[in-house]
C-alpha positions, 0 to 999 in steps of 0.5 A: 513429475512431482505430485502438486501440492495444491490442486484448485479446481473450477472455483467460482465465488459469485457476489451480488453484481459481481463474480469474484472468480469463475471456473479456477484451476492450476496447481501450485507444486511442493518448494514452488515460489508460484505468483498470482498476478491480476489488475485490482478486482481481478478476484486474487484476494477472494481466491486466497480467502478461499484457500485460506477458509475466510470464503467458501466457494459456490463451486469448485474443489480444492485438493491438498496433498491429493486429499479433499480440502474445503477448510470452514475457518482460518484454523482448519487451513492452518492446522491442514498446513496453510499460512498467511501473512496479510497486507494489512498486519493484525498486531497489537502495539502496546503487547510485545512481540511473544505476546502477539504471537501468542495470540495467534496460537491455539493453545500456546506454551509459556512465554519463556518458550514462545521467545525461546521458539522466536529466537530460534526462528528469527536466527534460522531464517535470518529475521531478527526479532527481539522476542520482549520488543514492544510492537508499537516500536518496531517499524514496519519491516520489523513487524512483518517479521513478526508475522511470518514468524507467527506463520513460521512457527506452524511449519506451514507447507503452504505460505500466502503472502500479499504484498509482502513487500509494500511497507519494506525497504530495499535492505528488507525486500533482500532479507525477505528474500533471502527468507522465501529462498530457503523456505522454498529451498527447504520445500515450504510452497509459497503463493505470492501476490504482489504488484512490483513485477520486477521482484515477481521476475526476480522471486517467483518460478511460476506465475497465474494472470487472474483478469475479471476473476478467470484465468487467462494466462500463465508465464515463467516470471523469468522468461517474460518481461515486466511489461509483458506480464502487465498487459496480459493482466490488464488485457491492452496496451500499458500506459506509461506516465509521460512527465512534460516540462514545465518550469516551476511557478512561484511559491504557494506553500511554505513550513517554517521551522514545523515542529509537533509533537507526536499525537499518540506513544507511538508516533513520531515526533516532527523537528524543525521540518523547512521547505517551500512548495511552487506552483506547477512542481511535484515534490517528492517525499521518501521515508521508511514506514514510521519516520513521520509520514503521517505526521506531517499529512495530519499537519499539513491537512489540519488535522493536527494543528500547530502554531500559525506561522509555521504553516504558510499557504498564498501568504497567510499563516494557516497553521491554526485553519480546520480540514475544511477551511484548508479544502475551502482555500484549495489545499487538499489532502489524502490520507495513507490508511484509506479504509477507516480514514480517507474513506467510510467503509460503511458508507456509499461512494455517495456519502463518502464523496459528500465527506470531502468535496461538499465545499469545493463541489457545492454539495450542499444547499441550506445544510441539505445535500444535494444528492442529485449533484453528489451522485453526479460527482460520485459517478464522475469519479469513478468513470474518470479513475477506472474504479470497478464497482457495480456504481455508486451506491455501493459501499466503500468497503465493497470495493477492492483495495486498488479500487477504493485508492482509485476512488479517494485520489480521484475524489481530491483530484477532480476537486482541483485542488491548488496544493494537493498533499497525498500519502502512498498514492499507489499502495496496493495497486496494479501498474496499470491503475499505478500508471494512470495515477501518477498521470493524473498526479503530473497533469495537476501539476501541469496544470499549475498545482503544487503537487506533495507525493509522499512515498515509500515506493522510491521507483514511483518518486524518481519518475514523477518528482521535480525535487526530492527529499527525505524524512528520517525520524522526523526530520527533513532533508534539504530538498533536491532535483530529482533528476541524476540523484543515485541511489547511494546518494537516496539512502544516505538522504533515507539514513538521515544524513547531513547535506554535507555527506550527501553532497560529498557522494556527489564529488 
């Protein structure tokens, strides 16, 4: 038999309130895609921080090679062999490419030599990269390629990856891919977490179930169902969103001609942005990462502000109305980035409920926060949307990423809103708590609330979607049913193109 690579044995990682992971073994073998499955707060991110050197366990042992391994820091681990490539990219817009990538190395050669290295690795694993590209103006798959060639560039025997493929599209998923492959193929491990168990099935050669921080499970991805391998992380039944039809009412938002520049360098520019939103309606928006997405959120919560008629809301021009204002009249909106923007990290659920649901909750009395009422409402949230923390008082940097996306879309939701605006609803969250969010997306709708779901995840879109459109550069698509759209005709709306090309794939 081959000797494992990595052997882990009885890890456990307790914190105040919570054991993060409890008595966890297996091994992962030399060239193995192993995957490492579990719900939100199953304890996958803690155990490869543990691998990594970012978390000392309280017990267990670690064998690399068959020798001790108990990395102090993130450079042991890597001089030892191990890599990773984070869900959240640490990058530096305004450096260039070789630049970032120098800064990843201990003692790095001259620029000349590290763009020389880059092309010679982009060009061997099929990612290509243009070592003097300014970062701010890759997109998102062009900047996962910068750190896994930044990994690449250690010969790791080991490479993490979470959610490797949440920014990507379906043509960056394949290069990946095609990536991973050869690695594996060339014997480099890769540990792989994700929550699309339908790539898992399609990648990995092993999989590990982490439920409530144990081990309760493992499965050949290719042999098990994506079905399968959800209930056994989330130990019950997996709900499936139903969608009840329901005629779309009248209309209650309306852009006309929205156009604004982009706040920042590396923004994008929105141009002559169109459409009308009906009571009782989903409408689904699709894009790759950096076409505007957060743009048009900023515009539509207030937070950027544009000329009064071009933002039409109940028949009133509200393109000069505040965040609070917008709240105040039943337009609500969550942010993509939810730690730092739609949350507090140091802050309490508490406090963090008071930031956004003051007026419609009526929170406050005499400019005085009715603490009493804000708990209430926080412990509400968290009870109705599944959210796992020890309660309310913990912070929101406490929660894992799942969790906290749980806690500020039920935030807004509880909150009634008429139009609920809400960027990447499920990034980073494991299909049951996915499941439960979109559920909650369409009862809103049904209940008579004009519903924007912003989208990178095109699966997510077409279940839940009455209409749907596309962002490209700043622009949008003419809005169409969602139900019989293709997937050709999908990315022909993704690549920007005109009704008439669109409608020509139709004939």
């Amino acid at each position: 038999m081959t000797t494992p690579l990595l052997q882990l044995r009885g890890l456990t990682k307790a914190y105040p309130g919570v054991i993060a992971n409890k008595d966890v073994s297996f091994d992962i073998l030399p060239g193995e895609v192993h995957a490492l499955l579990g719900e939100n707060g199953a304890g996958k991110s803690t155990l490869v921080k543990t691998i990594y050197g970012l978390v000392k366990p309280d017990n267990g042992s670690m064998l690399l090679n068959g020798a001790a391994f108990e990395p102090a820091e993130p450079r042991a681990a890597r001089a030892a062999g191990v890599a990773m490539v984070f869900q959240h990219f640490s990058l530096f817009d305004a450096l260039n490419v070789a630049e970032n990538i120098a800064l990843g190395m201990e003692n790095p050669p001259p620029q000349r030599a590290i763009k020389a290295r880059v092309r010679e690795v982009s060009d061997q694993y099929g990612l290509p990269l243009d070592p003097d590209r300014i970062v701010g103006e890759l997109s998102a798959g062009e900047r996962q390629r910068v750190e896994i060639i930044r990994c690449l560039l250690q010969d790791p025997k080991l490479l993490i990856m979470d959610e490797p493929t949440s920014v990507l599209t379906p043509q960056e998923v394949a290069i990946l891919f095609e990536t991973l492959r050869k690695l594996s193929a060339e014997g480099t491990a890769i540990l792989y977490i994700s929550h699309k168990l339908e790539e898992i099935r399609a990648l990995c050669d092993n999989a590990t179930v982490l439920r409530l921080g144990e081990v309760v499970g493992t499965c050949d991805p290719r042999e098990t169902s994506a079905r399968d391998m959800a209930e056994l992380m989330v130990g019950t039944k997996l709900h499936v969103p139903e969608k009840a039809a329901r005629p779309a009412g009248d209309v209650i938002l309306e852009l006309k001609d929205l156009s604004v520049k982009a706040p920042h360098r590396f923004g994008t520019t929105l141009k002559g942005i169109s459409l009308e939103v009906r009571n009782g309606e989903v409408l689904g928006i699709g894009g790759v990462a950096g076409n505007g997405q957060d743009e048009l959120v900023a515009a539509l919560s207030g937070e950027m502000r544009v000329a009064p008629q071009m933002i039409r809301y109940q028949d009133k021009d509200i393109g000069q109305m505040s965040p609070n204002a917008r709240r105040r009249v039943g337009l609500l909106a969550a942010p993509e980035e939810r730690m730092g923007h739609a949350a507090a990290p140091d802050m309490s659920l508490i406090e963090n409920a008071v930031m956004t649901a003051t007026t419609r909750e009526n929170l406050t009395q005499r400019g005085f926060v009715r603490w009493a009422k804000a708990r209430g409402f926080a412990e509400g949230v968290i009870k109705t949307f599944d959210v796992r923390t020890p309660g309310p008082a913990n912070t929101a940097r406490s929660l894992s990423g799942g969790n906290l996306q749980k806690f500020v879309i039920g935030r807004e939701i509880m909150q009634a809103p008429d139009v609920f605006v809400v960027n990447q609803p499920t990034w980073g969250v494991d299909a049951s708590a996915a499941a439960a969010i979109r559920q909650a997306l369409l009862d809103l709708a049904a209940k008579g609330a004009a519903v924007i779901v912003i989208s990178q995840d095109l699966d997510e879109l077409m279940e839940i979607s009455d209409r749907f459109a596309a962002l490209n550069e700043g622009r949008l698509s003419a809005p169409r049913p969602a139900q019989g759209l293709t997937v050709e005709q999908i990315g022909l709306m993704l690549g920007g193109a005109h009704d008439m090309e669109v409608a020509h794939v139709d004939a």
